[in-house]
N, C-alpha and C positions, 0 to 999 in steps of 0.2 A: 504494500500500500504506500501512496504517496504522500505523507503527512504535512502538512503546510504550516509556520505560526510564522508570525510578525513578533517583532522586537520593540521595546518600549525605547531605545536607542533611536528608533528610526523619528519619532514622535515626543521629542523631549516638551516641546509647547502643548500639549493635551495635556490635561489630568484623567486620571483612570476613566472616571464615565466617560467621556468624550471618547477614546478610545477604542472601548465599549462599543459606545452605543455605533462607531465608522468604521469598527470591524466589521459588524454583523451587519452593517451597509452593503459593505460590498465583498461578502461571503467566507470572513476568517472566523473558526470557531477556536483556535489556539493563541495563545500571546508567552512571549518570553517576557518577564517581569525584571526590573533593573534594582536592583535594592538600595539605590540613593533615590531613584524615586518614588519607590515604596513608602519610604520613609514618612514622606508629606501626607500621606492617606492613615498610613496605619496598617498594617496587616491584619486582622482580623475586619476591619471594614472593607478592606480590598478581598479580601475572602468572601464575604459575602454578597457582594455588587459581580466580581465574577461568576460565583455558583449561582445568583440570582439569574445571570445572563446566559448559563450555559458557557461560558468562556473558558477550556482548559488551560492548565497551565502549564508549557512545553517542558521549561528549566526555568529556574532563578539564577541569575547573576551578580554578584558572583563572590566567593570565601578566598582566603589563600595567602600568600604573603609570607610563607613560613619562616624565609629567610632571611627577615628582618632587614630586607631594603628599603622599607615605606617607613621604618623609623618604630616599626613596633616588635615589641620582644616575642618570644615563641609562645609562650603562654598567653598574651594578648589575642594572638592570630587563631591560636587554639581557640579561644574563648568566642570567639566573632566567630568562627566557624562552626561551632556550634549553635550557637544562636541561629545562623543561616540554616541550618539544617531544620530547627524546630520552626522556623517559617515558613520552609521549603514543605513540611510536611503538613502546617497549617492551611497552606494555600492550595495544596494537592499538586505539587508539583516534586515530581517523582524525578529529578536531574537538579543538581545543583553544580555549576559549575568554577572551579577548581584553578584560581593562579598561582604557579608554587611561590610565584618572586623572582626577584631577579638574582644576580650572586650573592651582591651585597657585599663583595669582599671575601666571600669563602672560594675554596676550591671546588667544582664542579663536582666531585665527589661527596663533599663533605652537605654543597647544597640538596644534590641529590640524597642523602642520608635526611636529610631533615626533613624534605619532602617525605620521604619515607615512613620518617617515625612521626608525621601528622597525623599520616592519612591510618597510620597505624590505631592512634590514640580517636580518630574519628569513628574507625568500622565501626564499634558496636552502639551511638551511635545512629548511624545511619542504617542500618541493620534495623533496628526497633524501631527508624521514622517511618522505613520504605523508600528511603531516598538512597538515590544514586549518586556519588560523587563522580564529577567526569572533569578527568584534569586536561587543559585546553593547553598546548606548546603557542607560541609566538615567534613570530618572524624574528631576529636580530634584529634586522631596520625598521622596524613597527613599534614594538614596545621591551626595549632590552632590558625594563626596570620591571617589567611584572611578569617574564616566566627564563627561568636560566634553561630552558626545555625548548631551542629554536628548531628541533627540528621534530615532524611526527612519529618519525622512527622511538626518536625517545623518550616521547611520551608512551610509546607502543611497547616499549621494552618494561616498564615500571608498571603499566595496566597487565601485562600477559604474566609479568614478576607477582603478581598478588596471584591470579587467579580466583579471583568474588567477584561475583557478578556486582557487586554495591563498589567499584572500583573501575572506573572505564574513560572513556575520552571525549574529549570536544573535537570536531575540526571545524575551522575556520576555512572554506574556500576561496575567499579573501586575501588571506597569507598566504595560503600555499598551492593556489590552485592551477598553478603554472612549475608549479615545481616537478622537474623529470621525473623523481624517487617515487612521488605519489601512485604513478602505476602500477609500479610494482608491488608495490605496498597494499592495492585495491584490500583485496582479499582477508586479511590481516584490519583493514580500517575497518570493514565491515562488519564483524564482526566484536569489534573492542568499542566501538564508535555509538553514541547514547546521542548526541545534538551534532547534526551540522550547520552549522551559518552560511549564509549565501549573501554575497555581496560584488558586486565587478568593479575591477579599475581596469587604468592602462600604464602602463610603465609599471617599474615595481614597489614592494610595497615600503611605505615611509610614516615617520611620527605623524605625517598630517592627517594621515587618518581619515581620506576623501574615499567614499565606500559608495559606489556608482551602484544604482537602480541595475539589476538581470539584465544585459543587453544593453548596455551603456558601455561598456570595455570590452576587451578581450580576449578574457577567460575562457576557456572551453568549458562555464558552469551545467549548459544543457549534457552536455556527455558524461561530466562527473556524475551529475544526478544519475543518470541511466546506469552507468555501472556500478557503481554503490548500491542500485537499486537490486540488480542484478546479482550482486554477488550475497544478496541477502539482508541490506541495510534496512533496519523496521523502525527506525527512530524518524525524532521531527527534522527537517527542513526550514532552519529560522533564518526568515529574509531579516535580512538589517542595515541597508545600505544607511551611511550618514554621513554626512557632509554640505558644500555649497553647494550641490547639485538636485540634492534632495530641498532647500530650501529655496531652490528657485524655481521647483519644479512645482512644489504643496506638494502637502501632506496628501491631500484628495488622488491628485494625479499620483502619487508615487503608489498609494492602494491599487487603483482602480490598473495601473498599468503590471504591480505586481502580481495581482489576481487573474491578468491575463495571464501572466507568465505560468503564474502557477498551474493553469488551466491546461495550458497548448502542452505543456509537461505532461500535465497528467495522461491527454488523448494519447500522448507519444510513447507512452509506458501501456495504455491498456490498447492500442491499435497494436503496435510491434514488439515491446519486450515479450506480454505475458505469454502470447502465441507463439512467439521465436521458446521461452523457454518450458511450455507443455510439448512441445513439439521434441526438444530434447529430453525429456522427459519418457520419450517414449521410443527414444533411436537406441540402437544395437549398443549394448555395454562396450567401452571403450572406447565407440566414437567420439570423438570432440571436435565440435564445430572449429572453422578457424575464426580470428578473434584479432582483425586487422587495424582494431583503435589501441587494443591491448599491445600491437607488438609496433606502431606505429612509432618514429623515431621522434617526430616533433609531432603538434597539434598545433594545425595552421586556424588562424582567427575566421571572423564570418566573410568579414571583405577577401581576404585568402583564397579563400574555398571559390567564393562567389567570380575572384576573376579565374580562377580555371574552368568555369562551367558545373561547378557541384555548389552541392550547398554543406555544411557543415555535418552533417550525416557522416562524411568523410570517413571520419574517425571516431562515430559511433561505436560502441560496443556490439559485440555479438547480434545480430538480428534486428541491429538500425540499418536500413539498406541505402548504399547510395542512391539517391534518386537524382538526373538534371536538376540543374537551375530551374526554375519557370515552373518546374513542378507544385503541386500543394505542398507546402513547407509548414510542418508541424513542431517546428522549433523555434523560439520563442525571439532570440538574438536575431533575427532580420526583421520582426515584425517590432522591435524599438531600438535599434542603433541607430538607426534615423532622425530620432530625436532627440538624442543626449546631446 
């Protein structure tokens, strides 16, 4: 299934009703919650203005810090991290998601141990909330003060190191969704992987923090989703673009054109993946389809594709089939690169 939520990131000028009431405008029943702007409301009244509304809640954002780069000691970080979890589990949100901190002056080893023994002193816990801790890596050029974890390898290596399901990850396709390792990696993400973020830029990523609307940059976000999807990923999809482009676009427009996105996603996963993988489902043991996105050396953008005569399908996963230009295009990145 294709899980959709919006981020309260995308939307810092709403308060909760507002948001609310222009989700369910224009057709999102999920929201990622920001815990500084939780704050202004209250959790337990933001509790119940979401279950009043029917509005799940994907993840909460966000606990962590453990390595005392933000100026607070471990016992502090511990402390807020718990609290985050008994909020995470008051608001029915089942991911709370996980910054270890930056170095801070320790050695990568020594950061990585302290991560460790949070998440250690967190399990149980999260364990009795029902909450999922999902620790999130960061780019180096993005934000090198909130996770010493820049790549998802090594986020991947500490989640599959526990082996609890109450212990998993964040990705950001934002940071990393042009990164070569990532493919290889699918398989492994998909399964460790509790929230993805989706957001597009161009050029790479940096402190400023400009998080383009789906089809505003780049990315090959449509093909990630399909194969994540593919290889079994059952968690949410939290759009979160933010920056000047979202505020010059509103808040209105950046829904209404996310919801497409979300949309022409979804036909392109129930038109082509689920067929392509009932269909494997029932071929001769040991065949295996070939897999020409998966072994693809680069992944050319949508203008790319578009002057060779294809469309971005390209380097679709498994059972996205090339089809011409000019054809009906059920991917999202040509029907709004045009307007960024």
């Amino acid at each position: 299934m294709f899980h959709v939520a919006l981020s309260q990131l995308t939307m810092p000028r709403w308060e909760l009703p507002e948001e609310i009431a222009r989700l369910a405008a224009h057709g999102f029943d999920s929201l990622s919650l920001w815990r500084v702007k939780l704050s202004d409301i209250g959790q337990h009244a933001a509790a119940s203005l979401l279950t009043e509304a029917g509005i799940r809640v994907s993840s909460l954002q966000w606990a962590g810090g453990f390595t005392g780069g933000d100026g607070r000691t471990f016992a502090e970080s511990i402390d807020d991290a718990q609290e985050a979890i008994e909020a995470a589990q008051s608001l029915g949100a089942a991911v709370l998601v996980i910054h270890s901190g930056g170095r801070g002056g320790h050695t990568r080893a020594h950061a990585r141990r302290l991560l460790v023994q949070a998440l250690e002193k967190l399990l149980p816990l999260a364990h009795r909330a029902g909450v999922t801790l999902a620790i999130k890596p960061m780019h180096a050029a993005a934000a090198p003060d909130c996770s010493f974890l820049t790549r998802p390898v090594e986020a991947l290596d500490i989640v599959e190191g526990f082996d609890d399901p109450a212990v998993r990850m964040a990705l950001d396709l934002w940071q990393f969704g042009d990164d070569p390792e990532l493919v290889r990696l699918l398989p492994r993400l998909a399964a460790a992987t509790v929230a993805v973020q989706v957001a597009d830029r161009v050029g790479a990523p940096s402190t400023e923090l400009e998080r383009l609307p789906a089809g505003y940059g780049s990315l090959p976000l449509e093909s990630l989703v399909a194969a994540l999807l593919e290889q079994g990923y059952q968690g949410h999809f939290e759009f979160d673009p933010v920056g000047d482009t979202v505020a010059g676009l509103g808040y209105e427009r950046v829904l209404a054109e996310t919801r497409r996105v979300a949309n022409l996603w979804t036909d392109l996963w129930a038109e082509q993946l689920v067929p392509h993988m009932a269909q494997q489902a029932t071929a001769t043991a040991g065949w295996r389809h070939p897999d020409p996105w998966m072994t693809a050396p680069t992944i050319q953008t949508t203008h790319e594709a578009e002057s060779v005569g294809m469309t971005r399908d390209e380097h679709a996963p498994a059972g996205l089939q090339l089809r011409p230009a000019g054809s009906r295009r059920s991917h999202a990145s040509s029907q709004t690169a045009s307007r960024g």
